[in-house]
BAFIDREN-235964 format. One record per residue (C-alpha): x, y, z; residue in three letters; chain; residue number from 1. Coordinates in steps of 0.5 Angstrom, whole numbers, padded with zeros to 4 digits. Example, Ala and Ser with C-alpha at 12.3 -4.5 7.8 and 13.67 -1.06 7.14 Angstrom:
2
+-------+-------+-------+------+-------+-------+
|    xx |    yy |    zz | vofi | zalum | vexti |
+-------+-------+-------+------+-------+-------+
|  0025 | -0009 |  0016 |  ALA |     A |     1 |
|  0027 | -0002 |  0014 |  SER |     A |     2 |
+-------+-------+-------+------+-------+-------+
END
This chain:
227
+-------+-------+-------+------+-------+-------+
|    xx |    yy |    zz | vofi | zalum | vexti |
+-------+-------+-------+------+-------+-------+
| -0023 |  0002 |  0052 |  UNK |     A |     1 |
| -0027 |  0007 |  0056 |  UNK |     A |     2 |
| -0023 |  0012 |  0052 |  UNK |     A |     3 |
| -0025 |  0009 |  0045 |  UNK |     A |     4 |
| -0032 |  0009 |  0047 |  UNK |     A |     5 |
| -0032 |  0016 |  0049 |  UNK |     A |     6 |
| -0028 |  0018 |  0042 |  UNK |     A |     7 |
| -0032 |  0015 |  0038 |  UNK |     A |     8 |
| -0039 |  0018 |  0043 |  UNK |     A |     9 |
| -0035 |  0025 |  0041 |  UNK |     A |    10 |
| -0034 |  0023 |  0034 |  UNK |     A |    11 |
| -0041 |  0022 |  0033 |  UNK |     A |    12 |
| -0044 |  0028 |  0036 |  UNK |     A |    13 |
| -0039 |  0032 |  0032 |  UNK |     A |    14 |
| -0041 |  0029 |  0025 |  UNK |     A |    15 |
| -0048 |  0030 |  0027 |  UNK |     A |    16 |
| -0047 |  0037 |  0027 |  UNK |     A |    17 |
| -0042 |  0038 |  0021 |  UNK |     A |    18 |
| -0049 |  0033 |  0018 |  UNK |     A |    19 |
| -0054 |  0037 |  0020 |  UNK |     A |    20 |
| -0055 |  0040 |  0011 |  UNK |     A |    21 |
| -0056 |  0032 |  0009 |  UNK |     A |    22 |
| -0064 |  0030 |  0008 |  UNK |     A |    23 |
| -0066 |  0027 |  0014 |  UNK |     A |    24 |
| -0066 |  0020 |  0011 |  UNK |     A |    25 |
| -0059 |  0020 |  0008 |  UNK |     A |    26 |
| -0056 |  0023 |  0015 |  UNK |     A |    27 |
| -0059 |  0017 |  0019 |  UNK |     A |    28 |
| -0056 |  0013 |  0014 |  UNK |     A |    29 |
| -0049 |  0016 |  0014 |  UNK |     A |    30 |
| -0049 |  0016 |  0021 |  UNK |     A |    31 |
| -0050 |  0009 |  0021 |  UNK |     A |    32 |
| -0045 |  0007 |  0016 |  UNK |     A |    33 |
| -0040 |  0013 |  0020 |  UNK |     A |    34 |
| -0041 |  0009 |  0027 |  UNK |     A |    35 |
| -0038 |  0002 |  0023 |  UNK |     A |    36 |
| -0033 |  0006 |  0019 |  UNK |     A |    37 |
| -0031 |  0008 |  0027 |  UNK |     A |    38 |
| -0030 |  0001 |  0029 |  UNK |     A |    39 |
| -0026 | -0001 |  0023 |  UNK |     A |    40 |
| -0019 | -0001 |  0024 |  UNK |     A |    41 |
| -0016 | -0002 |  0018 |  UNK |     A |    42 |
| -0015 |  0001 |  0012 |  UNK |     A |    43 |
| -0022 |  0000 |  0007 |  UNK |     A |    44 |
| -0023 |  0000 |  0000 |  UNK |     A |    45 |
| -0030 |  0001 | -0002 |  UNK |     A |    46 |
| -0031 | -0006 | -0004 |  UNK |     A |    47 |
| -0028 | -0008 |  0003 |  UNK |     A |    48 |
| -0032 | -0004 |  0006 |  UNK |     A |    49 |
| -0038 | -0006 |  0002 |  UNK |     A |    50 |
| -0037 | -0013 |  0005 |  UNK |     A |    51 |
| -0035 | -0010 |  0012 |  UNK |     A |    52 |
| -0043 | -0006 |  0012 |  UNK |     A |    53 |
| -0046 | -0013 |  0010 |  UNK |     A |    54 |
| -0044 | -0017 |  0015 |  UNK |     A |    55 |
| -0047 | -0011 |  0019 |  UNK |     A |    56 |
| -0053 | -0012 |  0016 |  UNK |     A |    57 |
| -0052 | -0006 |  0011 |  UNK |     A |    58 |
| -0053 | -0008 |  0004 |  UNK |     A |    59 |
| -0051 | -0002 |  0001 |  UNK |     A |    60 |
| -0049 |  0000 | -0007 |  UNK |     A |    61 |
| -0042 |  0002 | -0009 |  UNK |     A |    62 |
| -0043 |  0008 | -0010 |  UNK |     A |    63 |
| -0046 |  0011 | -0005 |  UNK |     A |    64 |
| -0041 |  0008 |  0000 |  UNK |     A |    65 |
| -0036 |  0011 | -0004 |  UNK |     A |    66 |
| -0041 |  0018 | -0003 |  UNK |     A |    67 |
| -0040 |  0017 |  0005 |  UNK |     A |    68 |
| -0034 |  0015 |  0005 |  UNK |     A |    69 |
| -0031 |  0022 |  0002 |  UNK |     A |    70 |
| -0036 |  0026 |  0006 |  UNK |     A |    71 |
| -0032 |  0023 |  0012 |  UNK |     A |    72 |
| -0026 |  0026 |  0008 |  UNK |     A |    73 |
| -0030 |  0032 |  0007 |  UNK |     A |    74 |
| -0031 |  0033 |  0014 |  UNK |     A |    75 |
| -0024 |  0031 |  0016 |  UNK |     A |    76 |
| -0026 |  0024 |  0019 |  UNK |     A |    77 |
| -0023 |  0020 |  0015 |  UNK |     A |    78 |
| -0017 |  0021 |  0010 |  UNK |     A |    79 |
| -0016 |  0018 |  0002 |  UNK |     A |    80 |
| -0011 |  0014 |  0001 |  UNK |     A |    81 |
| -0007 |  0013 | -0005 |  UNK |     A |    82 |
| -0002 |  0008 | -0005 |  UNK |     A |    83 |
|  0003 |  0006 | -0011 |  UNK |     A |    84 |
| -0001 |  0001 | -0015 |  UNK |     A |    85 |
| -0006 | -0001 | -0011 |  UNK |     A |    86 |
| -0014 |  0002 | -0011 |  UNK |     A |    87 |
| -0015 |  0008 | -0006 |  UNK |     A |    88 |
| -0016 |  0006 |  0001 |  UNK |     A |    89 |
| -0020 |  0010 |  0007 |  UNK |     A |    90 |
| -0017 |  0011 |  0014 |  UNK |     A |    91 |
| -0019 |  0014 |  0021 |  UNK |     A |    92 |
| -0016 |  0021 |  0021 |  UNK |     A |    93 |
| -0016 |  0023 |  0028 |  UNK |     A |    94 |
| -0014 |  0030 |  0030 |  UNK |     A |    95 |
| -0007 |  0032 |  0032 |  UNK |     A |    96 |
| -0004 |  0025 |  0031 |  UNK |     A |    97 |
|  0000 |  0023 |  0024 |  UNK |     A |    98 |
|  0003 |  0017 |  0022 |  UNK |     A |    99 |
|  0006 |  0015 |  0017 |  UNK |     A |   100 |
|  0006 |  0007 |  0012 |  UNK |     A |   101 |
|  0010 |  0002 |  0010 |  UNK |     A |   102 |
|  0006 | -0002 |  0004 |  UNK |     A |   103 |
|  0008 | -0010 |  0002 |  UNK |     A |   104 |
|  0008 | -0010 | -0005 |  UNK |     A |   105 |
|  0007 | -0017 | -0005 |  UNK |     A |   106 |
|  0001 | -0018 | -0001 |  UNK |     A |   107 |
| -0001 | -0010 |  0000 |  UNK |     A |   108 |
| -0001 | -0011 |  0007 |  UNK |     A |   109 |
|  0000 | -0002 |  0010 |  UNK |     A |   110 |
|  0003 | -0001 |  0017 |  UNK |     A |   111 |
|  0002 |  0005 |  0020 |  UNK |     A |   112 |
|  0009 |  0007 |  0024 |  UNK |     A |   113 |
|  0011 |  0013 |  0028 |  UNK |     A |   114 |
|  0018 |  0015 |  0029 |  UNK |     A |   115 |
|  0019 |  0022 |  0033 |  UNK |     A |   116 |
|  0026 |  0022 |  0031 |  UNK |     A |   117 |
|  0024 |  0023 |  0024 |  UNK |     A |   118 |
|  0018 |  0028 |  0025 |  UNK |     A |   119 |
|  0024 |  0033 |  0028 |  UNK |     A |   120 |
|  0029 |  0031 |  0022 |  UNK |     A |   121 |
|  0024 |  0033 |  0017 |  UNK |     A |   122 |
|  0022 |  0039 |  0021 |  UNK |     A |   123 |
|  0029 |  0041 |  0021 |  UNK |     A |   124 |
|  0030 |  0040 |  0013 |  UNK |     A |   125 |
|  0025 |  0044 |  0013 |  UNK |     A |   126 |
|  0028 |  0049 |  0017 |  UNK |     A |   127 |
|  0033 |  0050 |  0014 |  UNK |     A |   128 |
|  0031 |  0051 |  0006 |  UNK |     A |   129 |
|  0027 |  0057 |  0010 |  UNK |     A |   130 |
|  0020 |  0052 |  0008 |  UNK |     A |   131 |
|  0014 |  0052 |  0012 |  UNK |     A |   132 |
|  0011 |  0045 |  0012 |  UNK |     A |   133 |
|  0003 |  0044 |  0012 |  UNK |     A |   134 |
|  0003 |  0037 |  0011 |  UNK |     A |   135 |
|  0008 |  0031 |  0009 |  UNK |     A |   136 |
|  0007 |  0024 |  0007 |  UNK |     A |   137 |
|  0012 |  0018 |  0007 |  UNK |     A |   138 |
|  0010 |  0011 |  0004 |  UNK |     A |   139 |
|  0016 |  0006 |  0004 |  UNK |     A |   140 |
|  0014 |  0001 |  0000 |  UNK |     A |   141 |
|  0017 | -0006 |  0000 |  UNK |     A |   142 |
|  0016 | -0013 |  0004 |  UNK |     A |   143 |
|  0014 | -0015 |  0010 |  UNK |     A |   144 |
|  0017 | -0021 |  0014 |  UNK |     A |   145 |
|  0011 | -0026 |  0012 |  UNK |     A |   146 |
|  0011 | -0025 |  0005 |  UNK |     A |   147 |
|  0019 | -0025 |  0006 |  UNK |     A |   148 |
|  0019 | -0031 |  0010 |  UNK |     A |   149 |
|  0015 | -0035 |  0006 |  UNK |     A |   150 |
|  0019 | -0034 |  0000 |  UNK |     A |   151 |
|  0026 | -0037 |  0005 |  UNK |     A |   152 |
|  0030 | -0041 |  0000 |  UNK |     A |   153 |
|  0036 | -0041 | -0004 |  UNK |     A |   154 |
|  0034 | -0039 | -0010 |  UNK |     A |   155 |
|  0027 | -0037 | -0014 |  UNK |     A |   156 |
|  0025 | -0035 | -0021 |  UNK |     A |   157 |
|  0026 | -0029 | -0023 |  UNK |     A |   158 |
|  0018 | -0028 | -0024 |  UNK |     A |   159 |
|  0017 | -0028 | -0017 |  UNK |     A |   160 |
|  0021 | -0023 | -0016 |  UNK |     A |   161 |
|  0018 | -0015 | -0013 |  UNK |     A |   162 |
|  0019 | -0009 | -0018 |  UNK |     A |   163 |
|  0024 | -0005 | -0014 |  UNK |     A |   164 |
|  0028 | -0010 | -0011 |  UNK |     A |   165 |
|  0035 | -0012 | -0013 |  UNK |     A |   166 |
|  0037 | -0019 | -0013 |  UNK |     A |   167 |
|  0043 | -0024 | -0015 |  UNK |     A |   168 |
|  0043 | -0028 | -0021 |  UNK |     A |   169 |
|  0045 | -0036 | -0018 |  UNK |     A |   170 |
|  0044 | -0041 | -0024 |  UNK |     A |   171 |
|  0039 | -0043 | -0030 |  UNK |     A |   172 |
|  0034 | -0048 | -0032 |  UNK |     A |   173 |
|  0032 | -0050 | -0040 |  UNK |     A |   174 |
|  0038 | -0052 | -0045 |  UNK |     A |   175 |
|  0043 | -0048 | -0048 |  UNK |     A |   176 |
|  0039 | -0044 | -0053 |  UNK |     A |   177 |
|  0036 | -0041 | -0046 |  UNK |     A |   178 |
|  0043 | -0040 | -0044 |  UNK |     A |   179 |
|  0045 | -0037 | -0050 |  UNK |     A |   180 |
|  0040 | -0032 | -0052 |  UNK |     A |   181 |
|  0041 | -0030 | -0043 |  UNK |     A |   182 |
|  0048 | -0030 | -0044 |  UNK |     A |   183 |
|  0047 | -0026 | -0050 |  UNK |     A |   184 |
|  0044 | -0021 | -0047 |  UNK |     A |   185 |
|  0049 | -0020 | -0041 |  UNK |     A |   186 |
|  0045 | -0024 | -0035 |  UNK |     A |   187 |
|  0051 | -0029 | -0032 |  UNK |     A |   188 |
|  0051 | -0032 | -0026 |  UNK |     A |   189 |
|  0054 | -0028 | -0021 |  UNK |     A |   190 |
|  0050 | -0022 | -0025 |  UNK |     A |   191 |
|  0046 | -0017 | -0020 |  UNK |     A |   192 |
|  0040 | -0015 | -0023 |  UNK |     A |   193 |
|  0034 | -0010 | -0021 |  UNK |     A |   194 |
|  0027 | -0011 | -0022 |  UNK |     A |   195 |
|  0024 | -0005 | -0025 |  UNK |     A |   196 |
|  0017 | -0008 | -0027 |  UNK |     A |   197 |
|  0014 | -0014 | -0026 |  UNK |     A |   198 |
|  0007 | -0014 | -0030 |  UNK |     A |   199 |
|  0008 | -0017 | -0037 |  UNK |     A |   200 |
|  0015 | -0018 | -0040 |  UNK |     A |   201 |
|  0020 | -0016 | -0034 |  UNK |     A |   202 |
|  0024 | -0010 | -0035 |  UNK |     A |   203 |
|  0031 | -0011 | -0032 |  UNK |     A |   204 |
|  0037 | -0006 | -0030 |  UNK |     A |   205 |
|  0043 | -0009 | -0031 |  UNK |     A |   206 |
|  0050 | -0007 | -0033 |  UNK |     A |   207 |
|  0047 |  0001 | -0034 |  UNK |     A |   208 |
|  0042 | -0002 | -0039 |  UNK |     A |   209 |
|  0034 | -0004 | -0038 |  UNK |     A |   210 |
|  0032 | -0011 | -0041 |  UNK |     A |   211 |
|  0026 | -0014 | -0043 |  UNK |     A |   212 |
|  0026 | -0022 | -0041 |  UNK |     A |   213 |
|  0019 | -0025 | -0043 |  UNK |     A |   214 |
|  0015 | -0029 | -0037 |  UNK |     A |   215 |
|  0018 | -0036 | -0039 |  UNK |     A |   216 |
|  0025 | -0034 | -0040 |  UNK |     A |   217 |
|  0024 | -0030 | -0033 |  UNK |     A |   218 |
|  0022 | -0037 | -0030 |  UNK |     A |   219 |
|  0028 | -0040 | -0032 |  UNK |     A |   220 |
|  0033 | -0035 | -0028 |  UNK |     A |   221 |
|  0033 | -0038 | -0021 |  UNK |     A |   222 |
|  0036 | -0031 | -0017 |  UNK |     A |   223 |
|  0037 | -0030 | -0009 |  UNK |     A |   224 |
|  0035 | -0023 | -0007 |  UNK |     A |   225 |
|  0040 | -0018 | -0004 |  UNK |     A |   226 |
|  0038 | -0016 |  0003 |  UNK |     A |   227 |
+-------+-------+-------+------+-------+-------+
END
């Protein structure tokens, strides 16, 4: 805890300095958006961040937290993240330390992991093609344990699904025109499919060949998911 305390006390020193060019006034309001951004662990957008400030006492507009946030980046405090899918999130930079994420599709959940191994593998890749690496980034998208444990049954529609996952066709609801038409267009029990998309009719690789299946054809696909 001590250590915390004396990072952040050091932190703030430093950005005092780096500041000194604001006005007076937007400096000191900075700093204290800087003292809470310190104490927030988690990956923030700007509205949540919003909210964060508020429960401070700090109502401040969009905008200007979107201001502070990238003067933090400026300045090397913080960092921008810009995750597949998902709004722009900020994070704490902490100098000579890197991690990387693992991103929930489902509920946008972010995990910071950091594996040596993977550090010196990377390195050694480098290496080899003669590259000097300045920075790196790697984000593996997918689902956590909650979001899979919740979704723990034998079979679910189609439309839950996640775009990227690969799951396997086990039976249908509906009469005989919907297994006609799905029959038709080469989905039959047994059949592996891969999500592609999952907004608006969804998109399907199966048999080489990507399919559109509307919303309520899709709900009647009970399918399981391939670990």
């Amino acid at each position: 805890m001590k250590e915390k305390v004396d990072l952040h006390r050091q932190e703030k020193e430093n950005f005092l300095k780096l500041a000194s060019h604001l006005p007076p006034e937007k400096k000191d309001l900075f700093l204290r958006v800087f003292e809470i951004f310190l104490e927030t662990e988690e990956h923030v957008t700007p509205e949540v961040f919003q909210q964060i400030l508020k429960e401070k006492g700090l109502s401040l507009k969009e905008e200007d937290i979107i201001e502070a946030l990238e003067l933090f980046c400026k300045l090397g405090f913080a960092q921008r993240k810009d995750f597949l899918g998902k709004p722009p999130v900020y994070e704490h930079r902490h100098l000579g330390e890197h991690h990387d994420h693992l991103i929930c599709t489902k509920c946008g959940r972010i995990q910071e992991f950091f594996l040596p191994q993977l550090e010196a593998l990377q390195d050694e890749i480098a290496k080899q093609y003669g590259f000097k690496p300045l920075d790196h980034r790697l984000e593996i998208y997918g689902l956590c344990a909650e979001c899979q444990a919740t979704r723990a049954k034998p079979a679910l529609p189609l439309t839950l699904v996640s775009a990227g996952e690969k799951v396997r066709v086990e039976r249908f609801l509906g009469g005989t025109q919907a297994l006609s038409r799905l029959a038709a267009m080469g989905i039959t029990a047994g059949e592996v499919l891969e999500v592609i998309n999952n907004c608006g009719p969804i998109i399907v690789s199966v048999k080489d060949a990507r399919l559109a299946i509307g919303q309520g054809l899709a709900q009647k696909i009970l399918v399981t998911p391939l670990d």
